[in-house]
Phi, psi and omega in degrees: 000329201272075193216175168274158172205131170327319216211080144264134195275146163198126163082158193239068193268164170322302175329288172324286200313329144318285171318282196312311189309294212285319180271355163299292174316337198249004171111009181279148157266140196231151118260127168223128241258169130187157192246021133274194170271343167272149168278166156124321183094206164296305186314343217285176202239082228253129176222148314315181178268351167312327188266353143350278168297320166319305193274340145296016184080351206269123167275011178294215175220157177304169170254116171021276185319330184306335179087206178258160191289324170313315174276074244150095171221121162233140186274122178292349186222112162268140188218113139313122187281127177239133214323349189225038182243163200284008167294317179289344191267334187286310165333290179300296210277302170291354171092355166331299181301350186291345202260004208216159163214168187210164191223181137281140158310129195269355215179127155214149199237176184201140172277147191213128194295138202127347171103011171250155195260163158217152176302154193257115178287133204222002187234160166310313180282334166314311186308340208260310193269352206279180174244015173292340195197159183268191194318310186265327189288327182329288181295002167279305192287334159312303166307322202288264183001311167274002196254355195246295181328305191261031171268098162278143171281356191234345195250089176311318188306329164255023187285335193052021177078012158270123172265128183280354166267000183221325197278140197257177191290330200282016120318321195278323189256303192306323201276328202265341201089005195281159170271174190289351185267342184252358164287305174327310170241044168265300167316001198207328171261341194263301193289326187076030179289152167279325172212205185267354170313011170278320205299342188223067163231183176274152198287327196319302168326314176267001175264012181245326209251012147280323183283324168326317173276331169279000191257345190303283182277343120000297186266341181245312178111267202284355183205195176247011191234173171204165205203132158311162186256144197039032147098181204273356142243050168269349193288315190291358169265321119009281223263344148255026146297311192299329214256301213280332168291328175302322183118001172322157185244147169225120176232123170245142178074046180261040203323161185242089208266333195165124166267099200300134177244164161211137189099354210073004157216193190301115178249348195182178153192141213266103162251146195027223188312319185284158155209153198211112194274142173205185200250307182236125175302102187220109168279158142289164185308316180331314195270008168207075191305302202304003164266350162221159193252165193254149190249343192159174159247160198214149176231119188221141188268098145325072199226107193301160178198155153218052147173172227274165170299131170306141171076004204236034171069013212036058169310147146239056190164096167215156185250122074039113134253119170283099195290157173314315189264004179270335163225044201008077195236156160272318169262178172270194186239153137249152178253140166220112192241177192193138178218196195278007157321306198284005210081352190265007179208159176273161219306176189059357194256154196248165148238138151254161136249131167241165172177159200219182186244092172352142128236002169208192184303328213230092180286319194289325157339306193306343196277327178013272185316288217270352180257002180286335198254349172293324189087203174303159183223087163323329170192156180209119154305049208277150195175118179264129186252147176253151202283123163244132207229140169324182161239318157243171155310330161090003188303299224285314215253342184075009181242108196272116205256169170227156182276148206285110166303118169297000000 
C-alpha cells in the first residue's frame, strides 16, 4: 500500500465504483479502499441472508420456510434502472454488461387516493383505457402525452406555442386542462419527481424525463425499468472488475484511520501503519464527516413476503409510487418489490422495499400507505438514514465527496 496513486477511492458505493472504473480506462492509478468486506457500500446487496438479521442487530435466525440463506441477496438501498437511461447507456459503453444480466420490471403502479394501485398509463392508448381519471381528463391527458411524444426543439410547428425555456410545467397542465390529480401522477409516477417544487421550475426537465419513461418502456413493454439478476450489487462490482482490468488496486476489509492533508490539501491517506500518498481523494460521506452537513433523513422498510404485491396482476417485481398529495404528505412513499425471479430470494419469495423522505418525530407511522399495500409480512427491517450532502466543492482540498444515496 505504501506506493503514489493518482486516486484514492473509499468505499465501493455505485458511484465510487463508476469513477474508479471510468479513471483507471483512462490511464489513472486508482486505489481503492473500502472498510467492509463486502462491495456496495450503504447501496450494497448483503448474502446470506443470516447477515441481514446481523446487519440489523437481530439476534434470532432465519426461519425454515425461508429456505436456505445463499439464495437470499437483498439491497440495503434497492434502486431501479431505467431502461433508455444514461446508467444503462453507461453500461453498454464501458463493456460493463458482459459481467451483469438484467431483467425487466414486470409492473409500475402508481397510488391514487382510497387506497387503490393502478397501472401508470404511458401511452395514448393507455391514457384512454386507465381507470385513474374520466372520461374527458382522458382525452386532455391523451393530448398532453402526444404533445410530450411528437416535440421536437428544432420543428416550431410542435411546440403548440409552448417555449420549454420559459414555460413552467404548472403552465404546461394548465394549458392541455389537466386536474391535480392527473398532474400527481405525471409529475410523479412518470417524471419520478419526490414532491412538487417542479411545477413552478421550467418545464424542459420534466418533459424530457416523460418522454424517458415512455422511450423506456418502449424498449421492453411491461414497465420502464430493469433490475440485476442477484440484486444492485452486482452493479459497483461490474465497474470494479472493469477498474481492476485496467490496472486498479482493490482492498476490500480495508480501514481508512485518516485522510492525511498537508497546505490544506490531500497527500495521502493512512490505514494503520501504511499510508498511500495521492494527489485526489474521492469518497462517501462516511468517510469525512466533517465535510458534510445532514440535510434530512429517509426511512426504509425491509419486507420478506411470500407472496406478490396485491393488485399489482401477481407481478413478480413492479415498483408503487405513492404521490404526496394521494396522503397528504410533502414526499412521496416508494414501494420496490422484487422475488426469486431475480435471483435475489428463495423460490416463493418476495422483497419489498418501502421509504419515504422523514417528515415528522414517528418516521415508520409514515411508511403506513406503502407497507398497508403489501398485504402479510413474514419479516421487517426498519432503519432510518441520515441525508448527507459536502459542504464544498472539494476543488481547493482534492477531496471529492459525493451526496448521501437516496
Amino acid at each position: 500500500m505504501d506506493e503514489e496513486y493518482d486516486v484514492i477511492v473509499l468505499g465501493t458505493g455505485l458511484k465510487e465504483c463508476i469513477l474508479s472504473g471510468l479513471m483507471s480506462v483512462s490511464g489513472k492509478k486508482v486505489l481503492h479502499m473500502d472498510r467492509n468486506k463486502y462491495y456496495g457500500g450503504e447501496s450494497a446487496s448483503i448474502t446470506p441472508l443470516e447477515d441481514i438479521y446481523t446487519h440489523f442487530n437481530r439476534t434470532e435466525g432465519i426461519k425454515e420456510t425461508m429456505g436456505r440463506g445463499r439464495d437470499w441477496n437483498v439491497d440495503l438501498i434497492p434502486k431501479f434502472l431505467m431502461a433508455n437511461g444514461k446508467l444503462v447507456s453507461l453500461l453498454i459503453h464501458t463493456g460493463v454488461t458482459r459481467y451483469l444480466e438484467f431483467k425487466s420490471v414486470e409492473g409500475s403502479y402508481v397510488y391514487k387516493q382510497g387506497g387503490h394501485v393502478h397501472k401508470v398509463p404511458a401511452n395514448e392508448k393507455e391514457a384512454l383505457s386507465t381507470s385513474l381519471m374520466g372520461m374527458f381528463e382522458k382525452r386532455r391527458f391523451r393530448k398532453f402525452l402526444i404533445f410530450v411524444q411528437e416535440y421536437d426543439e428544432n420543428n416550431p410547428s410542435t411546440h403548440q406555442g409552448i417555449n420549454v425555456k420559459t414555460w413552467t410545467m404548472k403552465q404546461v397542465y394548465e394549458k392541455f386542462g389537466l386536474d391535480q390529480n392527473t398532474a400527481d401522477f405525471t409529475g410523479h409516477a412518470l417524471a419520478l419527481h419526490r414532491d412538487d417544487e417542479y411545477q413552478n421550475q421550467i418545464c424542459e426537465d420534466t418533459l424530457k424525463r416523460i418522454r424517458l419513461y415512455s422511450d423506456s418502456l418502449a424498449r421492453y413493454g411491461k414497465s420502464p425499468y430493469l433490475y440485476p439478476l442477484y440484486g444492485l450489487g452486482e452493479l459497483p462490482q461490474g465497474f470494479a472488475r472493469l477498474s481492476a482490468i485496467y490496472g486498479g488496486t482493490y482492498m476490500l476489509d480495508k480501514p481508512s484511520d485518516e485522510i492525511v492533508m498537508e497546505n490544506g490539501k490531500v497527500v495521502g491517506v493512512r490505514s494503520g501503519e501504511e499510508t498511500a500518498r495521492c494527489k485526489m481523494v474521492v469518497c462517501d460521506p462516511s468517510y469525512v464527516t466533517d465535510k458534510v452537513k445532514k440535510v434530512g433523513q429517509v426511512a426504509r422498510c425491509i419486507c420478506l413476503m411470500n407472496h406478490p404485491v396485491p393488485n399489482t396482476k401477481d407481478s413478480l417485481s413492479c415498483q408503487i409510487i405513492i404521490p404526496q398529495h394521494q396522503v397528504g404528505r410533502h414526499a412521496d412513499i416508494y414501494v420496490a418489490a422484487v422475488s426469486y425471479s431475480h435471483q435475489v430470494a428463495s423460490k416463493g419469495w418476495f422483497i419489498a422495499m418501502v421509504s419515504t423522505t422523514v417528515e415528522t418525530s414517528n418516521p415508520e407511522a409514515e411508511l403506513k400507505p406503502g407497507l398497508d399495500l403489501l398485504g402479510p409480512i413474514e419479516e421487517k427491517f426498519f432503519s432510518v438514514s441520515d441525508l448527507l450532502e459536502p459542504v464544498d466543492d472539494g476543488k481547493e482540498s482534492q477531496v471529492l465527496l459525493r451526496a448521501s444515496a437516496r
